[in-house]
MIZA-898393 format. One record per residue: x, y, z of N, C-alpha, C in turn. Coordinates in steps of 0.05 Angstrom, whole numbers, plus 5000, padded with zeros to 4 digits. Each point is the difference from the previous one (the first is absolute). Example, Ala and Ser with C-alpha at 12.3 -4.5 7.8 and 13.67 -1.06 7.14 Angstrom:
// MIZA-898393
n.xx,n.yy,n.zz,ca.xx,ca.yy,ca.zz,c.xx,c.yy,c.zz
5264,4886,5156,4982,5024,5000,5018,5024,5000
4993,5021,4986,5016,5024,5001,4985,5022,5014
This chain:
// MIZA-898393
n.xx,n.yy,n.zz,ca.xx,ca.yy,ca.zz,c.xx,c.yy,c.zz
1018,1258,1871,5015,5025,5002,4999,5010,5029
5022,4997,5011,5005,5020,5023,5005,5027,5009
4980,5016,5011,5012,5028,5006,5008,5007,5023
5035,5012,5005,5009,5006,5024,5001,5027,5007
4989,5008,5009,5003,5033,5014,5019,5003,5021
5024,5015,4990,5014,5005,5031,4994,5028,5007
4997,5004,5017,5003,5019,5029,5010,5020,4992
4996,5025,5004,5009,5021,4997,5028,5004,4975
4987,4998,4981,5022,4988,4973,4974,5007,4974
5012,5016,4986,4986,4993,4969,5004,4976,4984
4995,4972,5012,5008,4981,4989,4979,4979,4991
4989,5002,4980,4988,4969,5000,5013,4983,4979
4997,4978,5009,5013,4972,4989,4984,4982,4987
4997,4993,4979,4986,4980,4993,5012,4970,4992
4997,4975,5018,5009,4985,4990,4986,4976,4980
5007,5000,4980,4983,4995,4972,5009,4961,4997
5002,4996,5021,5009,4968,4999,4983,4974,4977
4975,5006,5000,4991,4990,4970,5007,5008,4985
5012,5023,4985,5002,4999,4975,5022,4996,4988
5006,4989,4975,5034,5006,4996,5003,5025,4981
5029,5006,4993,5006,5019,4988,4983,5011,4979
4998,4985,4979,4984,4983,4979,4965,5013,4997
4997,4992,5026,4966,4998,4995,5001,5034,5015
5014,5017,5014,4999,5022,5011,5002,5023,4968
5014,4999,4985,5007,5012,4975,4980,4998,4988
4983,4993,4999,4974,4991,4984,4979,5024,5017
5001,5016,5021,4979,5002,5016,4990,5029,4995
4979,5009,4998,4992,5016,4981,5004,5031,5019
5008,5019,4994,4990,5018,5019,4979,5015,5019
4981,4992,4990,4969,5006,5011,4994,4973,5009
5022,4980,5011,4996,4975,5015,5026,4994,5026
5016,5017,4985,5026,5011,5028,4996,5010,5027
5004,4974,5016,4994,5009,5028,5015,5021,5019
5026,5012,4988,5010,5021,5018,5000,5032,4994
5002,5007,5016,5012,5028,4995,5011,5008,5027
5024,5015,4991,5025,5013,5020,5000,5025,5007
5002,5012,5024,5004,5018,5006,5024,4995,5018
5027,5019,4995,5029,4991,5015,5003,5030,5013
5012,4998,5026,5009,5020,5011,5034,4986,5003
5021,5025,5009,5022,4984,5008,5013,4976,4995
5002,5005,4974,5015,4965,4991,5016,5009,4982
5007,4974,4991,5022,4998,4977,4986,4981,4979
4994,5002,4976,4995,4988,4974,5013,4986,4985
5010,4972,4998,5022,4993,4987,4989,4976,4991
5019,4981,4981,5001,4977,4988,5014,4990,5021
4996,4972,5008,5013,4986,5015,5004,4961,4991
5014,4994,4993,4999,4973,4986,4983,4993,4977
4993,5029,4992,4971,4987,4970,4983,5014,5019
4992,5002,5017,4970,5015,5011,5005,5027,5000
4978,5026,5010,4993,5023,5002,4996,4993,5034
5015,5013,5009,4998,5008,5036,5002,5027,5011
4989,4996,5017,5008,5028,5019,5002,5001,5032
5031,5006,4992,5000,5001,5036,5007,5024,5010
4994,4987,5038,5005,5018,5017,5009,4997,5008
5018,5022,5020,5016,4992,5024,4989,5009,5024
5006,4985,5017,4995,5004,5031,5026,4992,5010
5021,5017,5008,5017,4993,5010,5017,5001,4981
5019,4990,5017,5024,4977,4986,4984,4981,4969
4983,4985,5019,4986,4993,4976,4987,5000,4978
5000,4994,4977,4973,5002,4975,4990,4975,5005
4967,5003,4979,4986,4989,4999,4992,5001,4970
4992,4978,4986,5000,4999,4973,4974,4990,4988
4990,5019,4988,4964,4990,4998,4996,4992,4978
4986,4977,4992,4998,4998,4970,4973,5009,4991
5003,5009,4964,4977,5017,4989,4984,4979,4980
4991,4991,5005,4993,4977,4981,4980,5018,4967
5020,5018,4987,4993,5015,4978,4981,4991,4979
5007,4975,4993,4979,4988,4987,4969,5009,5009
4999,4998,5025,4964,5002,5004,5000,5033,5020
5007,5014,4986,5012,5021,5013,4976,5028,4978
4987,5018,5008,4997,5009,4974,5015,5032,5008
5003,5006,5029,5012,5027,4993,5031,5008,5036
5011,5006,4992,5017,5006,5022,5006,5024,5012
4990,5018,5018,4999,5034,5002,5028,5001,5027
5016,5008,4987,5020,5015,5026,5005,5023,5007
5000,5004,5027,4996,5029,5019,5030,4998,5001
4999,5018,5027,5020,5009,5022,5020,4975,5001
5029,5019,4994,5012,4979,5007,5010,4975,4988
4993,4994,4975,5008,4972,4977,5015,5016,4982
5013,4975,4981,5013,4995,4988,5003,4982,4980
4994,5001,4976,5000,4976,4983,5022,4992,4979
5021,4980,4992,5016,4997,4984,4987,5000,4975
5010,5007,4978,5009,4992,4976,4982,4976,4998
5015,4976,5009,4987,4967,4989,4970,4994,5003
4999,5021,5025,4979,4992,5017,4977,5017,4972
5004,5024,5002,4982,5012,4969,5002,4986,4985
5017,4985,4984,4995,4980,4979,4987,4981,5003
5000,4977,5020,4989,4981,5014,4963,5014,5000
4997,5012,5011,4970,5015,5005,4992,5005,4979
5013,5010,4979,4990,5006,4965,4985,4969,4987
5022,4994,5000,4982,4969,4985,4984,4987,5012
4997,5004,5027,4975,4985,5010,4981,5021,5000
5000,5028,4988,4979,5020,4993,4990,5007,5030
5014,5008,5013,4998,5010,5041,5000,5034,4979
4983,5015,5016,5001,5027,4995,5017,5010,5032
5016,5017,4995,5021,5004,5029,4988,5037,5004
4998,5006,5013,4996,5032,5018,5007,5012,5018
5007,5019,4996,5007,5013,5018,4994,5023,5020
4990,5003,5018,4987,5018,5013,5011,5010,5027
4995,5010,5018,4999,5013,5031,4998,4983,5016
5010,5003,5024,5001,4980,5020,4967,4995,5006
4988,4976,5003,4972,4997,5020,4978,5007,4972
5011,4999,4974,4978,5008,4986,4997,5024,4995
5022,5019,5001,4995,5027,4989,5004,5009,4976
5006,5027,4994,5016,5006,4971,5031,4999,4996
5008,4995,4981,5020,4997,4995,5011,5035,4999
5022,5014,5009,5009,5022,4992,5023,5003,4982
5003,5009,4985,5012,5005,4979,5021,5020,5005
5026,5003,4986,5023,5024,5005,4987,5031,4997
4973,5002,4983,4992,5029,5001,4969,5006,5022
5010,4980,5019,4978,5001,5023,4970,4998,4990
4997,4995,4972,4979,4982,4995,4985,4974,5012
4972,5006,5008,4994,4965,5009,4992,4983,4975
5014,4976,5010,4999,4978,4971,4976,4980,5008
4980,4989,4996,4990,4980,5017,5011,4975,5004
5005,4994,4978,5019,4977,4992,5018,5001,4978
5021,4993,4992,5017,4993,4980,4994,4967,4997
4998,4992,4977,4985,4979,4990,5031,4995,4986
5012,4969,4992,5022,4991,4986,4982,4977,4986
4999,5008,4984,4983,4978,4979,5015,4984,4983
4991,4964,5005,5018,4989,4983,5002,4998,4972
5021,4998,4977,5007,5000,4978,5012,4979,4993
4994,4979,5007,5015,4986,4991,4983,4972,4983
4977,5014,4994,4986,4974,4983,4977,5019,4992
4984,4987,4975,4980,5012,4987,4973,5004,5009
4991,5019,4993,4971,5004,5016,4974,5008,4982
4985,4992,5002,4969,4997,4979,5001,5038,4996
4997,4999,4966,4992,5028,4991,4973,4998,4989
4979,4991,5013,4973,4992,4993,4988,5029,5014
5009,4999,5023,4986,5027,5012,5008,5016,5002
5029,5008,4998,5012,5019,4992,4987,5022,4981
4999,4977,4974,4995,5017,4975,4970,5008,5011
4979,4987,5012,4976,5012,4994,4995,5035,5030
5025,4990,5023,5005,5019,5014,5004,5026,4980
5034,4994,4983,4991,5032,4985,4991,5007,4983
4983,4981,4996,4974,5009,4981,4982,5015,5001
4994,5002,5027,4981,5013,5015,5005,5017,5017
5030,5005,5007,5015,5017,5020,4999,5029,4999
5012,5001,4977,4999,5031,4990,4968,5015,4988
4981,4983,5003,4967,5008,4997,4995,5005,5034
5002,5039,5001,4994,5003,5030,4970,4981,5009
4984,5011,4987,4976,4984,5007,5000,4975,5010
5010,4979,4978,5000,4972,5007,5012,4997,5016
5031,5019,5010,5008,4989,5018,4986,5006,5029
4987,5029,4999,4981,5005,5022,4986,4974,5004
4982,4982,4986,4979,4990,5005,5027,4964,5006
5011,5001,4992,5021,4980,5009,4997,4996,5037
5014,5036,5009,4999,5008,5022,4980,4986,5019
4981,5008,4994,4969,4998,4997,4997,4971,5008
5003,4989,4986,4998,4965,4997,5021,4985,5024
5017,5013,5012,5015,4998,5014,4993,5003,5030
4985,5025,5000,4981,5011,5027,4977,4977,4998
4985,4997,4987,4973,4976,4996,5012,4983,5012
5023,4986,4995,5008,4974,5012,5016,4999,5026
5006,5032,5011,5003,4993,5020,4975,5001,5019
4982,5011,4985,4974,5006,5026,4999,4975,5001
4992,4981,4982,4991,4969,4999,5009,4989,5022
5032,5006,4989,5016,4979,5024,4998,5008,5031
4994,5028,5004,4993,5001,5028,4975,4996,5005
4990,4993,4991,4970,4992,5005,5003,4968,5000
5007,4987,4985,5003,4974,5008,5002,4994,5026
5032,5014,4995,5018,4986,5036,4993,5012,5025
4991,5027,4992,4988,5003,5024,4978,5000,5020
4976,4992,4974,4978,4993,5014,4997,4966,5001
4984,5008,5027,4996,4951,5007,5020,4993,4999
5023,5010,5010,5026,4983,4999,5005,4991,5023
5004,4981,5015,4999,4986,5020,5032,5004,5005
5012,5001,4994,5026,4995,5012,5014,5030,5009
4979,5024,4980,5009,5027,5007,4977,5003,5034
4983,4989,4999,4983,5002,5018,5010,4987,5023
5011,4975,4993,5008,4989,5032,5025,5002,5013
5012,5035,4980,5019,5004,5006,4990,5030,5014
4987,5008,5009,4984,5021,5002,4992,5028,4984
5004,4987,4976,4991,5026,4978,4975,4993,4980
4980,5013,5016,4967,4999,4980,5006,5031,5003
4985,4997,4963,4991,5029,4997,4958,5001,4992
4995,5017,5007,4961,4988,4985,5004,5002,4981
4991,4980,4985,4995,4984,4975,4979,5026,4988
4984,5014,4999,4986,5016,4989,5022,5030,4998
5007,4999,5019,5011,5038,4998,5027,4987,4991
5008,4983,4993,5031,5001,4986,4984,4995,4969
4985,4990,4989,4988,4991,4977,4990,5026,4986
4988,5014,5017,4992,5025,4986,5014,5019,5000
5027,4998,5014,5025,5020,4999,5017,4993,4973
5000,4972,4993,5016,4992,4981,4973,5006,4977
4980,4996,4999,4974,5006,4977,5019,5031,4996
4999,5018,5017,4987,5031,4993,5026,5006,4987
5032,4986,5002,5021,5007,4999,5012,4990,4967
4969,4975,4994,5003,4996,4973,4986,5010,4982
4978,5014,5010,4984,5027,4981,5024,5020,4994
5013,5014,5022,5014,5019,4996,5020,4992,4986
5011,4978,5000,5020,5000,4975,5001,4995,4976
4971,4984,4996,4989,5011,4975,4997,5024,4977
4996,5015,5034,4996,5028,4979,5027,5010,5002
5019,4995,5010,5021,5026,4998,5006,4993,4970
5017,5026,4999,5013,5007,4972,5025,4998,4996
5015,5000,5014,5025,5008,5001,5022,4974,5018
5028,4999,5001,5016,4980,5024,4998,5018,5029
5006,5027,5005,5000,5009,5017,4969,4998,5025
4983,5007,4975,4966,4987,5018,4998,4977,5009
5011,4973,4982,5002,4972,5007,5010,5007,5022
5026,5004,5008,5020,5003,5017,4992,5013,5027
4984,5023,4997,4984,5011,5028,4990,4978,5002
4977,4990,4991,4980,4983,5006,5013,4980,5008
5022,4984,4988,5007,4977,5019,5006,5008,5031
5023,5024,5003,5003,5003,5024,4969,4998,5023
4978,5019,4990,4981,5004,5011,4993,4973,5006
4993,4983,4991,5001,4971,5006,5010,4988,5016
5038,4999,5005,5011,4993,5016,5000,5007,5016
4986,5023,5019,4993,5019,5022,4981,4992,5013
4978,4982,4980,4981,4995,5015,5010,4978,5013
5010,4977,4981,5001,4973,5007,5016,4996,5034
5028,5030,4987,5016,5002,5030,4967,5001,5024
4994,5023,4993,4979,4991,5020,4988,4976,5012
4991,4985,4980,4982,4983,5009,5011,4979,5012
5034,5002,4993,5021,4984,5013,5004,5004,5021
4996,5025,5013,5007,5014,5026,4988,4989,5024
4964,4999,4984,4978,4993,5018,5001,4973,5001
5010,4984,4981,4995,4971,5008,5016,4993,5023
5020,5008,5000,5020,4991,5023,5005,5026,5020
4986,5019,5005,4998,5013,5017,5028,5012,5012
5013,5007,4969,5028,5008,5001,5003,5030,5015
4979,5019,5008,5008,5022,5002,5006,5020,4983
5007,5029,5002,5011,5017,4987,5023,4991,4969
4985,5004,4978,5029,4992,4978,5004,5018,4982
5019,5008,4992,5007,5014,4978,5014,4985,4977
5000,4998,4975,5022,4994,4982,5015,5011,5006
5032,4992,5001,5019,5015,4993,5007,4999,4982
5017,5013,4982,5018,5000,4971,5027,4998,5003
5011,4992,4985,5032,4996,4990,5006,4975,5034
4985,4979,5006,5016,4980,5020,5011,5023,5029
4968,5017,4991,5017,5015,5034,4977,4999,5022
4982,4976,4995,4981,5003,5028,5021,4974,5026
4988,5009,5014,5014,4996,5024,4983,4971,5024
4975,5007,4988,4983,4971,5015,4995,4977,4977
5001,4976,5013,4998,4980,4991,4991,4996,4970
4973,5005,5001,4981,5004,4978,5015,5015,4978
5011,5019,5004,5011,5014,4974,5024,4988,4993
5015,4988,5011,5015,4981,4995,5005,4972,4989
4974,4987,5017,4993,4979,4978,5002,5002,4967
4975,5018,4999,4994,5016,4981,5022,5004,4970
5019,5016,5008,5030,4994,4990,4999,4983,4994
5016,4987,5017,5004,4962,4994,4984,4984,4984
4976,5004,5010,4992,4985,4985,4992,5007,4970
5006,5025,4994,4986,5013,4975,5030,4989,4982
5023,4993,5010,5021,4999,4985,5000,4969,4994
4990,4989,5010,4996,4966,4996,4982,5004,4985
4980,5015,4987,4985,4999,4979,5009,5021,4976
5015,5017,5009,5021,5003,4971,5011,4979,4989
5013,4980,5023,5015,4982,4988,4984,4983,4979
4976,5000,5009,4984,4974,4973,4990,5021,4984
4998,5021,5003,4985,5019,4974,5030,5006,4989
5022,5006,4994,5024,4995,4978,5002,4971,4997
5003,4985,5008,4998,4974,4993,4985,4984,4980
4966,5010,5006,4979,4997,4979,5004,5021,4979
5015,5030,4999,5000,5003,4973,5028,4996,4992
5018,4986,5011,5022,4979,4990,4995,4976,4984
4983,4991,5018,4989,4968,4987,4984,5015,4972
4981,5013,4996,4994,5010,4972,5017,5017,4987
5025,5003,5002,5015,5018,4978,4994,5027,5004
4982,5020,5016,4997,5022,4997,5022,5018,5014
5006,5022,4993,5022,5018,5013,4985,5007,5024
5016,5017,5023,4986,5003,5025,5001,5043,4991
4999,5003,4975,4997,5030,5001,4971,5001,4979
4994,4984,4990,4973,5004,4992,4981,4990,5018
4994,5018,5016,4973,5006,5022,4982,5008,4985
4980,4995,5008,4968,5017,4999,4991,5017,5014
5006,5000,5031,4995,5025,5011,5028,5008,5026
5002,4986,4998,5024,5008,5030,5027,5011,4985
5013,5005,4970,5023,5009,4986,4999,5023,5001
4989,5015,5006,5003,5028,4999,5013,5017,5030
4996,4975,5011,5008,5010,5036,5022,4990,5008
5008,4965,4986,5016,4986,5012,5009,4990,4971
5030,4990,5007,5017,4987,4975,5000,4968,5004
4992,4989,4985,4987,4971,4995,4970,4991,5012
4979,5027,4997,4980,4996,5011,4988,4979,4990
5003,4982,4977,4979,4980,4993,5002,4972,5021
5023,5006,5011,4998,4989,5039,4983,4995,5014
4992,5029,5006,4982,5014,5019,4971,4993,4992
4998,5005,4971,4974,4993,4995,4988,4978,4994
5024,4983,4996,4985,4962,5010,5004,4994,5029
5012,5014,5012,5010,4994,5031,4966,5010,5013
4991,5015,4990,4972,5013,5017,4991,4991,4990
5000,4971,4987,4968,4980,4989,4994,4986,5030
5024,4995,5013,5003,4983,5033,4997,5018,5020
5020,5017,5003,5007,5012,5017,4980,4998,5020
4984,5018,4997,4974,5007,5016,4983,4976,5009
4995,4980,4983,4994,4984,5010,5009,4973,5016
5031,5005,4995,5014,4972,5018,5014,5021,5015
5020,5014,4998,5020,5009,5013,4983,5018,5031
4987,5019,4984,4980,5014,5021,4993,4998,5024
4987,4980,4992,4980,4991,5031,5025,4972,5009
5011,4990,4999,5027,4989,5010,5008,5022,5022
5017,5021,4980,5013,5016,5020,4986,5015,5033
4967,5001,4997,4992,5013,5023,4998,4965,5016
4993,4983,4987,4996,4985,5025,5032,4989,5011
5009,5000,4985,5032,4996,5014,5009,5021,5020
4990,5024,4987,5009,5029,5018,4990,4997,5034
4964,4993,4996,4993,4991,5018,5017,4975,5020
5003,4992,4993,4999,4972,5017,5028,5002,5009
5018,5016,4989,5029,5003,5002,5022,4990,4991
4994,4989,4984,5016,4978,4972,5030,5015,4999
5019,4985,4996,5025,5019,4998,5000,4989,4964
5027,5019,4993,4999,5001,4976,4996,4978,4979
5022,4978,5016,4997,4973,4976,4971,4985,5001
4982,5003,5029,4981,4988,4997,4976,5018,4979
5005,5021,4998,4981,5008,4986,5002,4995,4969
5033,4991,4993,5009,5003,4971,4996,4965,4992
4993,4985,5025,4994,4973,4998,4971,5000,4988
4988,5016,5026,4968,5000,4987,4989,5010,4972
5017,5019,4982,5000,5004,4979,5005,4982,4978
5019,4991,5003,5005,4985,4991,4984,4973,4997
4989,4990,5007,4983,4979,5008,4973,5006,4991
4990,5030,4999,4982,5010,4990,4996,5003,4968
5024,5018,5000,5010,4999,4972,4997,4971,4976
5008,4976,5013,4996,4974,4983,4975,4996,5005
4996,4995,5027,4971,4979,5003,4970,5037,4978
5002,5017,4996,4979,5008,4985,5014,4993,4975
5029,4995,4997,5008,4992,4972,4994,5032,4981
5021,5023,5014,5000,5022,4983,5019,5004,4989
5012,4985,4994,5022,5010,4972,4989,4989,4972
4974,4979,5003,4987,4989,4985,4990,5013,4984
4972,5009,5024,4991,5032,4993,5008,5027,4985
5022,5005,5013,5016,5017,4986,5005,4995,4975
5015,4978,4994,5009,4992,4977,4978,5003,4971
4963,4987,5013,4979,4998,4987,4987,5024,4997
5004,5020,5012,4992,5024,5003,5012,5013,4975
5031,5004,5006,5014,5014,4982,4992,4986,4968
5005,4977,4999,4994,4981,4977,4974,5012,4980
4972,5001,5023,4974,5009,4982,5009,5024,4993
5009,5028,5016,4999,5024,4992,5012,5006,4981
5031,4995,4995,5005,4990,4979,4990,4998,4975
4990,4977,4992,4982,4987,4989,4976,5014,4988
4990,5015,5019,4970,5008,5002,5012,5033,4976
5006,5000,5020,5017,5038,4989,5016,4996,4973
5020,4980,4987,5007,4993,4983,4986,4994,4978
4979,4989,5005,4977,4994,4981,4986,5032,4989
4997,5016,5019,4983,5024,4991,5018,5018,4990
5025,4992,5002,5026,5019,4987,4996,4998,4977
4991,4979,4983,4998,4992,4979,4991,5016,4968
């Protein structure tokens, strides 16, 4: 498999020259090597394929999407997608989105921010194994609190994995100490223990993500940072950020695509946002892949596609749609059982 990056272009290309038609249709989603982010194009069917082109000039340029190994496609600023082209993306089960130019929110006719508009495919059957044990347990506030709950646990995990002893975040210049990030993630899973409520979860995660921004700051000796909100910070870092938080929406609807669950039964993020059960598989990763990506890219001066390269690449090689997928799967499971 070849990957081509062009130049100042939201474009990557994959050319899939081993495989045939055949053996690509077979390929599982939590084994799909792409995901799209399109600025400025056009979306169309072109001879039997899914393309999108651009123009420069006089000229177009005609990209192919190789859908089969595709698991999600997000378009900003500027696109356009046909008819065929939505049908074509349904059966190969591509989740399509829509958002803000660069990774922002989507705005809506009543000046609402959207984060994303999700087009979910329908056009083939999907496992009601977890479905049913989802609203089994949905409408039990408690269980779903402790769902929540089970959700925060696994993301401390996962940032504790990838971020400590990781050699490749290290020899990219981001160490955090292995003791004061361990006991920040320890003290952050006492306290969520005890809360009571989604709104306490919900402080407490932020409080969390405040620190980590920190500890992100100091590894790469980023300077002064603030979060911004609604895609309106202005330096690098908060921008990444965006971006890259929208390439992990894309696999958190995707993974509760691939299990059948609707994207409005959330556990903790539905009360703030419409299709929060998104958001709340999207922050099993986030923090731990997307995160510390965006400061060392910010650092070093990465322009946009290289940073959405490095995500990407991140994204497969920890193999988090896997995760995700196994995550959602136990809680499920776990919580459906005590519904009982």
């Amino acid at each position: 498999m070849e990957l081509i990056i062009r130049p100042n272009r939201s474009r990557i290309l994959y050319l899939m020259d081993n495989f045939s038609p055949s053996d690509l249709k077979t390929i599982l989603h939590s084994k799909r090597a792409n995901l799209y982010y399109l600025e400025h194009c056009r979306v169309l069917v072109n001879g039997g394929r899914v393309e999108y082109v651009t123009d420069e000039g006089k000229r177009s340029f005609y990209w192919n999407i190789p859908i089969a190994n595709t698991t999600s496609l997000l378009l900003g600023t500027g696109t356009s997608i046909t008819q065929a082209a939505i049908r074509e993306l349904a059966k190969a089960g591509v989740m399509v989105g829509f958002c803000g130019g660069g990774g922002t929110p989507l705005y809506s006719a009543n000046e609402m921010d959207v984060e994303v508009a999700w087009f979910a495919p329908q056009s083939e059957y999907r496992p009601t194994e977890y479905l049913q044990s989802w609203v089994r347990f949905w409408f039990d506030d408690g269980l779903r609190l402790e769902a929540a709950k089970a959700f925060q646990r696994a993301r401390l995990e996962r940032i504790a994995e990838h971020w400590c002893d990781n050699r490749l975040l290290a020899d990219n210049g981001f160490q955090v100490p292995r003791e004061s990030l361990l006991f920040a993630l320890e003290g952050s899973r006492r306290l969520l223990d005890a809360v009571e409520d989604g709104m306490a979860l919900l402080a407490e995660e932020a409080r969390l993500t405040k620190k980590l921004f920190k500890f992100a700051v100091n590894a790469v000796d980023y300077g002064n940072f603030v979060r911004a909100k609604n895609g309106g910070g202005a330096d690098p870092a908060n921008r990444f950020l965006d971006h890259g938080n929208y390439l992990a929406y894309g696999l958190g609807a995707t993974a509760t695509w691939v299990l059948g669950l609707p994207h409005g039964l959330a556990v903790l993020h539905g009360k703030t946002r419409r299709g929060g059960l998104v958001f709340d598989v999207a922050d099993l990763i986030k923090d731990a892949v997307i995160l510390p990506q965006a400061f060392i890219s910010a650092t070093r001066g990465d322009d946009e596609q290289t940073f959405r390269h490095a995500c990407i690449e991140s994204l497969s090689r920890t193999e988090s749609l896997d995760f995700m997928i196994d995550t959602v799967k136990a809680v499920a499971s776990e919580m459906g059982n005590r519904a009982r």
